[in-house]
N, C-alpha and C positions, 0 to 999 in steps of 0.2 A: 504493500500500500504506500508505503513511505519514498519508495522509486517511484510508484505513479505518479505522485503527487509533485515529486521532485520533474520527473520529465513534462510534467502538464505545465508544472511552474515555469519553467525554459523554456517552452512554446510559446505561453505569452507573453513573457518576457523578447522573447524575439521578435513576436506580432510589433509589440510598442516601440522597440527598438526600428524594425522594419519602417511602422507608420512616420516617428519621429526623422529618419531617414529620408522618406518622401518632403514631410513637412520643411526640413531645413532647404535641400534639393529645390522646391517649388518657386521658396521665398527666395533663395537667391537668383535663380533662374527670373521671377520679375521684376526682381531689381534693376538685374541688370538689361530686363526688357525696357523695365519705364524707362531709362539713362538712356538708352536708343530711341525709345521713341518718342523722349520728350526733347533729343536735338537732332531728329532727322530731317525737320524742315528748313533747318537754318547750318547745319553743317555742309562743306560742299560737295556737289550732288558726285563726282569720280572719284573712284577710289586713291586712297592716299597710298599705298606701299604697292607690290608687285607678288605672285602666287608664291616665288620661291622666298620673299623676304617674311612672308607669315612665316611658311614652312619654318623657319627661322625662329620666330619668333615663338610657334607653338612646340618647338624642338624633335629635331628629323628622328633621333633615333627610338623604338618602343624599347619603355622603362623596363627594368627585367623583373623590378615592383612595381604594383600599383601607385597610382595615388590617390590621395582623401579626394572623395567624390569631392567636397565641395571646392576645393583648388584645382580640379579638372575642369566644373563648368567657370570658376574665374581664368583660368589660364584658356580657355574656349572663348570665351566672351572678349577677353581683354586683347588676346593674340590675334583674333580675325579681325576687331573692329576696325584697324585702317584698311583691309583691304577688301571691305562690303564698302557695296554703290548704294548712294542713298534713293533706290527705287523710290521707295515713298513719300517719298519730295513732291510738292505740290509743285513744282517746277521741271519735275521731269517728266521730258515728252520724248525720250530717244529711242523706244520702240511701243507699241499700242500695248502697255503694263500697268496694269492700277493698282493702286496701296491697297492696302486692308484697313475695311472699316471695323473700329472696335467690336462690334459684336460678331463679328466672323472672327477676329482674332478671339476673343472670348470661346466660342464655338468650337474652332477648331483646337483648341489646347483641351479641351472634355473629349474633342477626337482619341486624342493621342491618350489621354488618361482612360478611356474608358474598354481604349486598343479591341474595339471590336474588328474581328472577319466578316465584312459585310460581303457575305456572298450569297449567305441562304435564308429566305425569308424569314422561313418557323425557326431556325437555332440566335440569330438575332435580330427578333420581332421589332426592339425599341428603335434600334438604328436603320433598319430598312424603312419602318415605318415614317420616319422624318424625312426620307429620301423620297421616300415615294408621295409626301406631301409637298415635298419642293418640286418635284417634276409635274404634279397635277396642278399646281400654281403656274409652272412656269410655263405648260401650255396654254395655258388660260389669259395668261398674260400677253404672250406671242403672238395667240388668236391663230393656233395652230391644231391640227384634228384631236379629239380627245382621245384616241381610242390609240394613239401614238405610245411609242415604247420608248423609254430616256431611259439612257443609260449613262452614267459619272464613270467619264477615262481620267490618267493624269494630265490633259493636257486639251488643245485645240487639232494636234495632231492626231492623237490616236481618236478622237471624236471623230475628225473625219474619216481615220481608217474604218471604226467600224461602221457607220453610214456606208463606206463603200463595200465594204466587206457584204454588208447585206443585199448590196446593189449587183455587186459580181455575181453572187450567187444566185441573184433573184434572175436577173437577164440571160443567165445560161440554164436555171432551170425551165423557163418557156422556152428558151429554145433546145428542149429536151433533153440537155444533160445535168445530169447529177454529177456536180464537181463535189460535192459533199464526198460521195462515195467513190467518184472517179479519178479527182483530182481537175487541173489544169490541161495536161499534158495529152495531147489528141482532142481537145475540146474548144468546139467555134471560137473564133478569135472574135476579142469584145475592143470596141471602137470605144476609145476613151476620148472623151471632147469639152475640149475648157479654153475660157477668153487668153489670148494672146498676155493680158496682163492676170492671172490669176494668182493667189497667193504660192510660191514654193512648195511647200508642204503637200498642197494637194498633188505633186507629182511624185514628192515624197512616200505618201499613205500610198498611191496609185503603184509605186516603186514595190513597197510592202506585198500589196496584193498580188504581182506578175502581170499586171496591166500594161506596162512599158509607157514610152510616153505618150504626153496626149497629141491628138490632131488639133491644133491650136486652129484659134479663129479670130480672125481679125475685130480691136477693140478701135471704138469713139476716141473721141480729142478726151474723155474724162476717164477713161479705163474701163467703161461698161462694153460687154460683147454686144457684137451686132446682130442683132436678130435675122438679118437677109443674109449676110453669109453666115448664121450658124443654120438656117435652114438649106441654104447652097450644100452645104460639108454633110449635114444629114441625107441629102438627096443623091451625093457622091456615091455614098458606100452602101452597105447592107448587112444586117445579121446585130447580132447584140449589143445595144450602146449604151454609155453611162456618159450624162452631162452636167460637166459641175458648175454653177454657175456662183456671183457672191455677191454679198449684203454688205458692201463695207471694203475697197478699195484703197490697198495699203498704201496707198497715194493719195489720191482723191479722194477718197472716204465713198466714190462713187459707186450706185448701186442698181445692176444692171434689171432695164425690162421685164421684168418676170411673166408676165401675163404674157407677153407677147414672143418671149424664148421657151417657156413653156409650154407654151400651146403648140412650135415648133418640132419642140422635142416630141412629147407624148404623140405629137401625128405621126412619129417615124417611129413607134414603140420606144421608146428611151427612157431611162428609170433617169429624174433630175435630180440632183443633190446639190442643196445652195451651203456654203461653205461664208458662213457669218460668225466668222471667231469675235468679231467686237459689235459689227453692223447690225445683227440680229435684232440686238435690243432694242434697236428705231424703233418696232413694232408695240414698244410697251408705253410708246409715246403718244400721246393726240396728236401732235404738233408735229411727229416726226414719221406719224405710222404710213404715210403715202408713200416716202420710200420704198416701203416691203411690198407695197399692191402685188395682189395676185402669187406672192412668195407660199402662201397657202395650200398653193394648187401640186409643190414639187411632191417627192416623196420621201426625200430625209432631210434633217439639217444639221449644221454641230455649231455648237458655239463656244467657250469659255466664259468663266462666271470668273476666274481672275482679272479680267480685263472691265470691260465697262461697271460692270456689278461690283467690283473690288471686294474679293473675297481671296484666304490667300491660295498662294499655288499650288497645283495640282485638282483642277476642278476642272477639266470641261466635260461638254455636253454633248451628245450625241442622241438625235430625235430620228426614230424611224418610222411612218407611215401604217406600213404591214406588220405588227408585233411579230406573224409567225416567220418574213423573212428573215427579223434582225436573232430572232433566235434560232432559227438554225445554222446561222453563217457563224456564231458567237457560241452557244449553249453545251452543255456539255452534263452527259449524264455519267453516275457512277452507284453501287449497291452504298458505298459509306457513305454517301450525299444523301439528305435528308430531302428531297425534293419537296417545295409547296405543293400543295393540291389545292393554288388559289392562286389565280393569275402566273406572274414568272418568277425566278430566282432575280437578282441583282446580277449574279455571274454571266447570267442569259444574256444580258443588254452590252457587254462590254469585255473587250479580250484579257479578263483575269480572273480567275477564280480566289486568288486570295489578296483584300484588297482594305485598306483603312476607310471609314464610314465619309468620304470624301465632299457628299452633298448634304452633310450636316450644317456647313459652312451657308451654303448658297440659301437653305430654310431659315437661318437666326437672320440672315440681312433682309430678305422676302417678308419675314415675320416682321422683322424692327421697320421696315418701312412703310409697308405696303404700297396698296395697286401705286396712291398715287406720290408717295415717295418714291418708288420707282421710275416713273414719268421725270419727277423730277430732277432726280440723278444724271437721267439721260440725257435732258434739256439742258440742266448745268454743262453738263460736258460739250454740249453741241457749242451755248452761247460763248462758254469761254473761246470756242477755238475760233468764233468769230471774233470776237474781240481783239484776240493774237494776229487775225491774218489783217484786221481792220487798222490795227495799233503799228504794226512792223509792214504791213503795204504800205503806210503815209509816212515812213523813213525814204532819207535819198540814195537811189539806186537801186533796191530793195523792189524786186513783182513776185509779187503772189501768183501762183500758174494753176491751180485748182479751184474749180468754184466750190465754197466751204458751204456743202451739204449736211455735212455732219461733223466728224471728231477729228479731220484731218487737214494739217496747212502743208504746202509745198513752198517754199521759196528760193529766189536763185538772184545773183548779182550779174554784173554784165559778163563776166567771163565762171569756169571750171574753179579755176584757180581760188577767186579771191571767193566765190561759195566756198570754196572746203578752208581755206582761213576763218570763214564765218565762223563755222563750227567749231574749229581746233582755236579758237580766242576764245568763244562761248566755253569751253571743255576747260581750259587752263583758267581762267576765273573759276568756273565751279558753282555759280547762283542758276545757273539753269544750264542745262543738257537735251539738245536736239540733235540730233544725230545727221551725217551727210546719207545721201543714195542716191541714185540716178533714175531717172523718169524723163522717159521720150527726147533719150538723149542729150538728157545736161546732166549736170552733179545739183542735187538738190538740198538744201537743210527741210527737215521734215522736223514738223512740232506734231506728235502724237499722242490727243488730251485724251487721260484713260483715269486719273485721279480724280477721286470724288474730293478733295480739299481746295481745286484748284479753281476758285473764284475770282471775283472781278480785281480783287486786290496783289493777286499773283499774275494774273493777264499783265499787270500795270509794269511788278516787276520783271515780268520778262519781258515786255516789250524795253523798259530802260536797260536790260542787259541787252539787248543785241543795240540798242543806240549806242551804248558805252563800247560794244566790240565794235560797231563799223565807224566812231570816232580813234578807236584807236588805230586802225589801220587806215586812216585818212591823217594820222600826226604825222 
């Protein structure tokens, strides 16, 4: 008895120990969160040291001891701080990236504590259940079919892959193969067709699938495809096609036809996938949702909720049409799987079976804002980036080359040159970060408003930092 009691006693004893563990662990882990986030609006936005001078600093060789947890997350925190980018700067616009708004950071840290496997409905009911409320919100908000299947990838990439993924398979199973069970290999060749300016990636996911590349089609003076030669390119060829079209033109912000390339497409059987990693969310807008027209009518979409919605990374979206396409091109059975017998698994919608509860993030922000904080999010973002193009177009030398539609400015000086000085004087100050790229042939600085902090009074000061850079290269 007296060993029982002794062993019971040591068990709690280690539970408290254990809890205390956590507890210290937590607090300093926020500490040293708030100290980040209470100077990342105002520290400068590039990083201060270089990969190998952390390395450095965090010390290259592994201890052949441990060390005290709690000097492992200060020597974590303290060793990388110069060489993180101050993404969450209301100032930063160097690629379409949004901060996280507190209650998704709040959200997502109960993620990680609460380390569910969101893969199978019935074994974790609480955390599927919040995911599957953000995706019936988030079609609703979209104004996209209900009866559609979301699945949470880590990214805007693999969204789009599995869109396509259910796409491949859907267009070869009309046309009477079963690549499920056949494979690729001996099976009709699938016509892949996307605008001349589409995002990377979607050639990337398409890379993933065996697709090869797309039959590109010629785009507008604003990056949107043209309707009369994408139905020319469909009336060329024949046999299985997939068309990916997009909400949101990483240039222009431009946002192609829908009605009228989609009615294109489906006339030549073509399964359409609009590819809206930030653009998407026009549709949650009054004032913005005319862009999306007819975006309803395709058959998948993807988005990211890191980007316009500012939750943090690792969240995008992937919307399919046909539930039973996107789960058989994704889905996966096994006797140790507990399978639902109530709608789908989470696994089904998305190429991972074991996966962190990832759209718990996008329901706390959906929840804290609602329908029309939502709207409003988008609209901020839209007016700032007029502001920016309105503010730094009436500088001298200085044209804006996009019409600002939505979240995105283009700018360029008279020559290559002194645009990419723009940027490398804007990058060497540090108050704001726009990054150079080329579009239709010049070198452009691009301002990509993706920050929900980033209002009229950050417009102000970025339009005075590029005064301050195109005065200095006129001293």
């Amino acid at each position: 008895m007296t060993d029982a009691n002794t062993t019971s006693g040591s068990v709690v004893d280690d539970d408290r120990a254990a809890d205390a563990s956590y507890d210290a662990i937590i607090e300093a882990s926020a500490r040293h969160a708030r100290a980040w986030l209470s100077g990342v609006g105002e520290r400068p936005i590039p990083p201060q040291a270089s990969a190998d001078e952390i390395k450095d600093r965090l010390g290259r060789e592994l201890p052949a001891e441990g060390e005290p947890d709690l000097e492992v997350i200060a020597r974590l925190a303290e060793g990388a701080e110069p060489g993180l980018i101050a993404i969450g700067s209301p100032r930063f616009y160097g690629w379409v990236i949004g901060g996280t708004q507190p209650v998704a950071l709040g959200a997502d840290w109960l993620v990680s504590a609460w380390d569910q496997n969101t893969g199978l409905r019935a074994i974790t009911p609480g955390a599927v259940a919040v995911e599957e409320l953000a995706a019936e919100w988030l079609l609703d908000l979209l104004g996209l079919p209900p009866q559609s299947d979301v699945g949470f990838t880590t990214g805007a990439t693999m969204a789009q892959f599995s869109c396509m993924a259910a796409a491949r398979n859907e267009v070869l199973r009309r046309a009477g193969w079963d690549v499920e069970a056949r494979g690729l290999a001996g099976g009709p060749a699938i016509r892949f067709i996307a605008g001349e300016e589409r995002h990377g990636t979607m050639d990337l996911a398409a890379r993933y699938l065996g697709l090869g590349a797309p039959i590109t089609v010629p785009s507008d003076g604003q990056g949107r495809i043209r309707v009369d030669e994408l139905a020319r390119v469909l009336a060329d060829g024949e046999g299985p096609a997939i068309v990916a079209l997009q909400a949101g033109n990483i240039h222009s912000g431009g946002f192609d036809d829908f009605a009228g390339a989609i009615e294109a497409a489906h006339a030549a059987g073509a399964w359409v996938h609009v590819d809206g990693a930030f653009g998407l969310w026009a549709a949650a807008s009054p004032s913005l949702r005319h862009l999306t027209t007819g975006y309803e009518a395709a058959d998948s979409w993807s988005t990211d909720a890191h980007k316009t919605l500012n939750v943090p990374y690792d969240c995008g979206i992937a919307i399919v049409r046909d539930p039973a396409a996107m789960r058989r091109a994704l889905g996966m059975h096994a006797s140790y799987l507990q399978a639902t017998e109530v709608g789908a698994d989470p696994h089904e919608k998305a190429p991972e079976l074991s996966r962190r509860a990832r759209g718990v993030p996008t329901w706390a922000v959906l929840r804290s804002l609602g329908r029309e904080g939502v709207a409003q999010l988008v609209d901020g973002l839209a007016e700032a980036a007029r502001g920016i193009a309105d503010g730094v177009g009436a500088l001298p030398g200085v044209e804006v080359l996009n019409d600002i539609v939505f979240t995105q400015v283009c700018i360029a000086l008279d020559t290559d040159e002194a645009t990419e000085a723009l940027s490398e004087r804007l990058w060497n100050e540090g108050e704001v970060l726009a990054m150079t790229s080329r579009w239709q042939g010049r070198a452009v600085v691009r301002f990509s408003v993706s920050n929900w902090r980033t209002d009229a009074a950050e417009v102000r000061r970025t339009v005075d930092a590029v005064a301050r850079a195109l005065s200095a290269a006129s001293a």
